[in-house]
C-alpha positions as CSV (number, residue, x, y, z in Angstrom):
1,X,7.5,7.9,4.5
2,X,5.7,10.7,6.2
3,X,8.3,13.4,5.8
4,X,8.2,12.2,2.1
5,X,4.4,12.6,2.4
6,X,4.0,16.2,3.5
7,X,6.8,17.1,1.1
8,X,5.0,16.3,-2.1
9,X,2.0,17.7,-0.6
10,X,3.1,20.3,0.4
11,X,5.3,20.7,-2.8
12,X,2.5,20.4,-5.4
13,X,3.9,17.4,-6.6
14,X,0.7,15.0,-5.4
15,X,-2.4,14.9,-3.0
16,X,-3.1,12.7,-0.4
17,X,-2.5,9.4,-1.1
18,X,-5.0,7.5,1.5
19,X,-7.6,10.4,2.5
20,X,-9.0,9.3,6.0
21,X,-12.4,11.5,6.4
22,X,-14.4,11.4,9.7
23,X,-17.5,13.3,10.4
24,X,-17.5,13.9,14.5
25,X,-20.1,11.1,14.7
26,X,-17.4,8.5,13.2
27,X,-14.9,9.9,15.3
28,X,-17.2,9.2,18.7
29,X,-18.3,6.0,17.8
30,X,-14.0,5.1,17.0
31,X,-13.4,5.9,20.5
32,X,-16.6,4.2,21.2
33,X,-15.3,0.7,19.8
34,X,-11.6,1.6,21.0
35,X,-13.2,1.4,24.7
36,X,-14.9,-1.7,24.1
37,X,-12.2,-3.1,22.3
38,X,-9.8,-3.4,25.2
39,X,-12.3,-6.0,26.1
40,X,-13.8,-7.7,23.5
41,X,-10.6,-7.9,21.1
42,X,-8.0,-8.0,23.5
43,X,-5.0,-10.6,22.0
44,X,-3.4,-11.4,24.9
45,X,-5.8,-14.2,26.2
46,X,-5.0,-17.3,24.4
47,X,-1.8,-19.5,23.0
48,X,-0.4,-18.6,19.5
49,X,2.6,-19.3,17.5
50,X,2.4,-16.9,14.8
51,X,1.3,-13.6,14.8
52,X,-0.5,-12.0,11.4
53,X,-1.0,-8.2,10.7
54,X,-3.4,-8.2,7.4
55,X,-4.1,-5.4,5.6
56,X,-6.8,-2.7,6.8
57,X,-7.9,-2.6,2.8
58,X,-10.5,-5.9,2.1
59,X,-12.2,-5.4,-1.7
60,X,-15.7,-6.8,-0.5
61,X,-14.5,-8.2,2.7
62,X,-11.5,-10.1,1.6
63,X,-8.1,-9.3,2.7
64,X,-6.1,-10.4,-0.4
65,X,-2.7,-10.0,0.7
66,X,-2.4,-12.9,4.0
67,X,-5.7,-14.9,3.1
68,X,-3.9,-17.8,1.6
69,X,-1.8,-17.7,5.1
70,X,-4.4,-17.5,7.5
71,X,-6.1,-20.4,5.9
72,X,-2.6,-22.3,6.4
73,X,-1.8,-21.2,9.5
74,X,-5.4,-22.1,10.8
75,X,-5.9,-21.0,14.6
76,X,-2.2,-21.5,15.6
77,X,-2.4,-17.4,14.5
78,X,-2.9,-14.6,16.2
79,X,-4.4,-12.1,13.8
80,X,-4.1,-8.9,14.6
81,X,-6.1,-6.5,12.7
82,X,-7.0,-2.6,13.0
83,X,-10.1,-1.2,13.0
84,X,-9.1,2.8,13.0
85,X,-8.7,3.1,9.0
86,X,-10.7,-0.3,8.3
87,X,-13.1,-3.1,8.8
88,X,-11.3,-5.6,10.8
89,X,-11.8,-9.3,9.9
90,X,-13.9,-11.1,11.9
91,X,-12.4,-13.1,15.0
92,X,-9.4,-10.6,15.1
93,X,-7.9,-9.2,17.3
94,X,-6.4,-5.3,17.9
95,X,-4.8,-3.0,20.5
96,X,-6.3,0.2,18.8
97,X,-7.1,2.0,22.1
98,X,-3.6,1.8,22.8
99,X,-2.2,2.8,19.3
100,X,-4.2,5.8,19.5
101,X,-3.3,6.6,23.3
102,X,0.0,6.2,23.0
103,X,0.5,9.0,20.5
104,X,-2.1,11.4,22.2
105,X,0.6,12.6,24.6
106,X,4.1,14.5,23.5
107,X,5.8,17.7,23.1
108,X,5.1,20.3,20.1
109,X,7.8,19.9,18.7
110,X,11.9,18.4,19.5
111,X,15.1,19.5,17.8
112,X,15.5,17.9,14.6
113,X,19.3,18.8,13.8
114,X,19.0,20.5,11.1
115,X,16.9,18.5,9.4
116,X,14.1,21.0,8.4
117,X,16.5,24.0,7.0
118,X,18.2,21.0,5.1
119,X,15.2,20.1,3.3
120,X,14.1,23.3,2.7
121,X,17.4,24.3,1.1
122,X,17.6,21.3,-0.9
123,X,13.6,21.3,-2.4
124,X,12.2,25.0,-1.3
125,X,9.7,23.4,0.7
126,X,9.3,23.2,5.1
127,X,8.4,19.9,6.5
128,X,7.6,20.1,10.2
129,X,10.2,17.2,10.3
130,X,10.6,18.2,14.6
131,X,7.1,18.1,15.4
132,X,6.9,15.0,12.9
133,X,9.7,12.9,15.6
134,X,7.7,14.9,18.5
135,X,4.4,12.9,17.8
136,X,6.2,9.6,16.2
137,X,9.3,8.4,18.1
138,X,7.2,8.4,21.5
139,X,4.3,6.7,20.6
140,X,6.5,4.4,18.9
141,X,8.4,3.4,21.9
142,X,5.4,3.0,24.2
143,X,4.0,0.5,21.2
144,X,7.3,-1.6,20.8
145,X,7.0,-1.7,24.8
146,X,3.3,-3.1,24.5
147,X,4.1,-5.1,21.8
148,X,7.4,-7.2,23.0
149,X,4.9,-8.2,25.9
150,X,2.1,-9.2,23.7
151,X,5.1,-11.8,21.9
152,X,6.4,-13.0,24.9
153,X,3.9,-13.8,26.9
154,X,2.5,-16.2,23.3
155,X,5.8,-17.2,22.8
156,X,5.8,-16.2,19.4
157,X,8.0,-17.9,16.7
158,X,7.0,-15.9,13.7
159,X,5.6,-12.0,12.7
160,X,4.0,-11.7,9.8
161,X,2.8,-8.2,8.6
162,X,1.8,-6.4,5.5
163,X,3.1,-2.7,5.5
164,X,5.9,-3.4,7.8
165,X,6.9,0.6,7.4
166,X,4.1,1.3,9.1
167,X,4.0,-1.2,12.1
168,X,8.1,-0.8,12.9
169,X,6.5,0.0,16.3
170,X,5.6,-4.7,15.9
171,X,8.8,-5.5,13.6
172,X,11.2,-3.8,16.4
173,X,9.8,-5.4,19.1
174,X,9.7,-8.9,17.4
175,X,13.7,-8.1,16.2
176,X,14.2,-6.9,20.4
177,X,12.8,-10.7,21.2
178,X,14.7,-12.2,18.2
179,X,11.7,-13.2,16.8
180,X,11.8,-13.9,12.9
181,X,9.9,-11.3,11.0
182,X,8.3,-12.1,7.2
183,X,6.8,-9.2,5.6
184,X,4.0,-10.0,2.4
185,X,4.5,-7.5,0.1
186,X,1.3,-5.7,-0.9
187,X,2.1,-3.3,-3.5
188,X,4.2,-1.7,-5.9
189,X,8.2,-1.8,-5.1
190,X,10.3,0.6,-6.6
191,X,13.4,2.4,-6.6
192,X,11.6,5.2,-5.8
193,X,9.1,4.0,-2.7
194,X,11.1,5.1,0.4
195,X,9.3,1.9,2.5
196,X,11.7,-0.4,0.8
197,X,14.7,1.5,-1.8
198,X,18.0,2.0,0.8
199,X,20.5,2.1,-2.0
200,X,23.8,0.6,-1.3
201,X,21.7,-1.9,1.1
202,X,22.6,-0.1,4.3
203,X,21.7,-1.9,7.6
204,X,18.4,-0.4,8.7
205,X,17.1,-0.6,12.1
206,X,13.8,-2.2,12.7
207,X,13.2,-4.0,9.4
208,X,11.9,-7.5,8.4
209,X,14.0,-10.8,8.0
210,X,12.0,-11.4,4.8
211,X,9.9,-10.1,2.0
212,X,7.9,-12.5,0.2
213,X,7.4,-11.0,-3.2
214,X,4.2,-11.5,-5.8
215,X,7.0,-12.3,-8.7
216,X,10.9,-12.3,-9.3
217,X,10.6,-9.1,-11.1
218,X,10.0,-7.8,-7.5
219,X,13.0,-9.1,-5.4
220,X,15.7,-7.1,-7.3
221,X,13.9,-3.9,-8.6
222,X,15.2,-2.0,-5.4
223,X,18.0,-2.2,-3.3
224,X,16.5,-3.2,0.4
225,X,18.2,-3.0,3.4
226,X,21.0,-5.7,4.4
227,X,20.3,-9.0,5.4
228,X,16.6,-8.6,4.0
229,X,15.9,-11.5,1.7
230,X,13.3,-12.3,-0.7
231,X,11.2,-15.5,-1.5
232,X,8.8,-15.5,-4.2
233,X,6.0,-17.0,-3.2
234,X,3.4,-15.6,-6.0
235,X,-0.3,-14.6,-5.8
236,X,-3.7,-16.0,-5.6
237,X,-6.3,-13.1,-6.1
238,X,-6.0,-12.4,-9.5
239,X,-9.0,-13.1,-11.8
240,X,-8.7,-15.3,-15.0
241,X,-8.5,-12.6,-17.8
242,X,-11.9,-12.5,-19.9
243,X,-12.4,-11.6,-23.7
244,X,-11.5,-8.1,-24.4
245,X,-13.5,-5.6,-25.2
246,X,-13.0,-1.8,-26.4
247,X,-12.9,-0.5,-22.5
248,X,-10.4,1.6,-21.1
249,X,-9.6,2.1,-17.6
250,X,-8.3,4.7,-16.0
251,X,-6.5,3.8,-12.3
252,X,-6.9,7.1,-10.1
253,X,-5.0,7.9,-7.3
254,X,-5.7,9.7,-4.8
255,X,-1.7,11.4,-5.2
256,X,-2.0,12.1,-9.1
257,X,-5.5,12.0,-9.5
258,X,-6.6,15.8,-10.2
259,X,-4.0,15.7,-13.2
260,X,-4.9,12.1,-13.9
261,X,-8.8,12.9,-14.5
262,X,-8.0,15.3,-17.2
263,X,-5.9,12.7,-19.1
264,X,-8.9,10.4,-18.7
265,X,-11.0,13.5,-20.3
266,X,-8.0,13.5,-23.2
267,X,-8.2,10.0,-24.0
268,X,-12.4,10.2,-24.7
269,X,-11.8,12.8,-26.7
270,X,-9.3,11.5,-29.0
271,X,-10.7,7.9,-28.8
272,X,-14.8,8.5,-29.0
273,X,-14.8,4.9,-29.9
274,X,-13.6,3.3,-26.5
275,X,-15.7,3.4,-23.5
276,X,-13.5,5.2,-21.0
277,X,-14.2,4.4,-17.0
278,X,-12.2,6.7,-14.5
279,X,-12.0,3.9,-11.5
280,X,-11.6,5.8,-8.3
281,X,-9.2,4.2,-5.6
282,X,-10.9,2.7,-2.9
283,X,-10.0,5.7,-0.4
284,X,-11.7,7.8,-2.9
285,X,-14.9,9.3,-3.2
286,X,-17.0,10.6,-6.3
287,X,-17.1,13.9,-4.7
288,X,-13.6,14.6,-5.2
289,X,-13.6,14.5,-9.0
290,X,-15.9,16.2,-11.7
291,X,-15.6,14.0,-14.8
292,X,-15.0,15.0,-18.0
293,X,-17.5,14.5,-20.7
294,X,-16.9,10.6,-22.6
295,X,-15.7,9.6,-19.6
296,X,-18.0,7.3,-17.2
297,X,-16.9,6.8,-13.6
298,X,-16.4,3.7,-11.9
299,X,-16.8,2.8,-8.6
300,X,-18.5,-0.4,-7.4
301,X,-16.8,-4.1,-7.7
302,X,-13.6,-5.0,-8.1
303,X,-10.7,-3.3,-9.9
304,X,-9.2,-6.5,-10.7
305,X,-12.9,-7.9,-12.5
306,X,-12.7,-4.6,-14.8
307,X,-9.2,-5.1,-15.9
308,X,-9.4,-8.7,-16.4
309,X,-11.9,-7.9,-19.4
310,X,-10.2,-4.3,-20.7
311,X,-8.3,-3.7,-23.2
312,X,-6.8,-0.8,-22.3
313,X,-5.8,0.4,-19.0
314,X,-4.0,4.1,-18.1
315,X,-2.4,5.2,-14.8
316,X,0.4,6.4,-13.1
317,X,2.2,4.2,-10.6
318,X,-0.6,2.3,-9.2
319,X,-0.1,-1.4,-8.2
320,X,-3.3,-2.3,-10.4
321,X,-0.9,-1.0,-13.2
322,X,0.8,-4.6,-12.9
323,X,-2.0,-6.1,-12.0
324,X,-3.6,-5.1,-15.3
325,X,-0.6,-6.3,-17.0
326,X,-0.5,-10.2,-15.5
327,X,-4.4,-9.8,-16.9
328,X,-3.4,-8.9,-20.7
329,X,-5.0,-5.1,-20.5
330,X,-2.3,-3.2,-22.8
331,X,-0.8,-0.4,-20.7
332,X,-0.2,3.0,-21.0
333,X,1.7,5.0,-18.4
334,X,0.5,8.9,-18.1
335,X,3.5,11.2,-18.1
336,X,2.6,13.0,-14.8
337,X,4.9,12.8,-11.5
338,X,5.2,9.3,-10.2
339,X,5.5,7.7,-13.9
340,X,9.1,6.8,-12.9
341,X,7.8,3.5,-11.1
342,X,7.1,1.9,-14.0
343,X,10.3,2.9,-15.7
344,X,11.3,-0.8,-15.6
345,X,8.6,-2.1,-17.1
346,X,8.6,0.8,-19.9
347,X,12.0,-0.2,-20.5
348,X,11.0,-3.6,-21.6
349,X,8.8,-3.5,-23.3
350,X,5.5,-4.2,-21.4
351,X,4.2,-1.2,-20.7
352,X,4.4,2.3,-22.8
353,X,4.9,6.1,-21.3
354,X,2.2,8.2,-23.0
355,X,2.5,11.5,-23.6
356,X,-0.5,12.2,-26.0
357,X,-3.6,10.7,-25.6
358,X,-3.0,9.6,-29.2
359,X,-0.7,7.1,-28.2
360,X,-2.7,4.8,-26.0
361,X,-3.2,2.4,-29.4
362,X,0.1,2.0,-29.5
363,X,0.2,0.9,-25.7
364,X,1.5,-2.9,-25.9
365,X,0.5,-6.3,-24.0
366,X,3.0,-7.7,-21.8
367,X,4.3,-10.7,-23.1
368,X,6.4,-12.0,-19.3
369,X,3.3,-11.5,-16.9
370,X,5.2,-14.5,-14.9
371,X,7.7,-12.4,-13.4
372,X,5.1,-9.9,-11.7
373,X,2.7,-12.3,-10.3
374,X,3.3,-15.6,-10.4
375,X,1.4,-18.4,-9.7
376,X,1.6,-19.2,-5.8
377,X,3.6,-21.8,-4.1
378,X,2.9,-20.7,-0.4
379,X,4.2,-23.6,1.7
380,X,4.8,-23.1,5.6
């Protein structure tokens, strides 16, 4: 995921997808809370059977994605929750001095084999794919290390985590301790999203036992890696969908969004009758966009509480794309890199690729929203 990252950066193709911006005040007062932190939210005090890593986004304070679970699960959890890139929730735990020692030490660079000139050959674009595996493979050791003694000494029967392509550092160290491993999906799964499409269904080292999916449309849409099975287990965050009115919404990204902005700028000029919002992702910031005239930015509540009353909504491959759907917006997909995530859903039928603002009347309802989010049936 990071090679992949820096190559469409540095390819043109997209931007950043989760800006993290620190002035040197919020860096000193991260250290601050790090220090502190090995105190105050240590998580190896205690007895816990299950161990939860939530999500570091929470839409006014909620984490969306495991707060069904944690209510099950009660205090028989652990839950471990960063604070580096988020608000953790209150009573959790972390080991965020460590995650940020252990990759502060490490060589420039290491021999990637090849790796680099292949890339380059094959897109026309340099990755620093050695000094990538310089920083990454040893701090990812020295975390599985902390980790499979955090597990032990709990005695831990079950991990789960949200973004398990980002914490391998926890899932190897469960898999080392043969420790089942359920990951809650949080987002858009694709053929295309390299956290989850292995095609052929390879084995894959240091990868969940589960995935628990929003819908069925999500178990099969990618080919994950063998012996990973799915369980639909639904969703519980999503609003009940309100009378429509003539609003559109444009989903930003932080990846797409420069082009996206201008289709947003398209759209008000071909439709002066809609009120058009550009909603900024929540790791965006007003600064980064000058909007278009007809076109009103949006920034504060929830995503999820505009759609639900929208008519229209316009993006790229953003999970609130689906969302919107399950909430009867009608949906347009902008032709721009990335559009090839919602392929499926083009292709029947419940969502249409636009490539003149002209289209977006034409942009239909989705008439299974079942099989993206269906209604939950958690049960531990």
């Amino acid at each position: 995921m990071r090679v992949f990252h820096e190559l469409t950066r540095r390819g043109g193709i997209h931007g950043a997808p989760h800006p993290v911006r620190r002035t040197p005040y919020d860096k000193a007062a991260l250290v601050a809370r790090h220090i502190s932190g090995i105190v105050t939210r240590s998580p190896f005090p205690g007895r816990y059977d299950a161990l939860v890593v939530p999500h570091p986004r929470k839409p006014d304070g909620v984490e969306i994605y495991t707060d069904e679970l944690r209510t099950l699960l009660g205090n028989r959890a652990l839950i471990l929750d960063s604070g580096i890139n988020g608000v953790p929730l209150d009573g959790s735990k972390n080991l965020d001095f460590f995650t940020s020692a252990a990759g502060a030490v490490h060589r420039g660079t290491v021999d990637d084999r090849g790796a680099s000139g292949a890339l380059e050959k094959l897109t026309g674009v340099r990755v620093p794919v050695g000094a990538l595996l310089a920083r990454e493979v040893p701090k990812h050791l020295r975390l599985r290390a902390l980790y499979r003694a955090l597990l032990r000494k709990h005695r831990i029967e079950t991990v789960y985590v949200v973004v398990a392509y980002f914490h391998q550092h926890i899932v190897g160290a469960a898999r080392d301790l043969g420790i089942r491993v359920v990951e809650l999906q949080h987002g858009a799964i694709s053929p295309f999203h390299l956290g989850y499409s292995y095609p052929g269904r390879p084995e894959v080292a240091d990868q969940p036992d589960e995935l628990w999916c929003f819908g069925s449309y999500w178990t099969d849409v990618a080919d994950l890696p063998a012996g990973m099975r799915t369980n639909v287990t639904g969703a519980t965050f999503l609003p009940t969908p309100e009378p429509k009115t003539n609003r559109v919404v444009v989903l930003s990204q932080g990846t797409i969004g420069a082009q996206l902005v201008r289709t947003a700028g398209a759209i008000a000029e071909q439709h002066p009758d809609l009120e058009v919002l550009y909603r900024l992702h929540p790791s965006e910031r007003p600064a980064d966009y000058t909007i278009p005239p007809g076109v009103r930015l949006s920034t504060g509540g929830s995503t999820l509480d505009l759609l639900a009353g929208a008519t229209y909504q316009v993006g790229v491959s953003t999970t609130a794309l689906f969302e919107g759907m399950a909430l009867g917006c009608r949906t347009a997909v902008a032709d721009l890199p990335g559009h090839e995530y919602l392929e499926p859903a083009i292709a029947k039928g419940h969502a249409l690729l636009m490539q003149d603002p002209a289209q977006l009347t034409d942009a239909p309802v989705c008439d299974d929203p079942g099989s993206y989010y269906a209604p939950s049936t958690l049960r531990l």
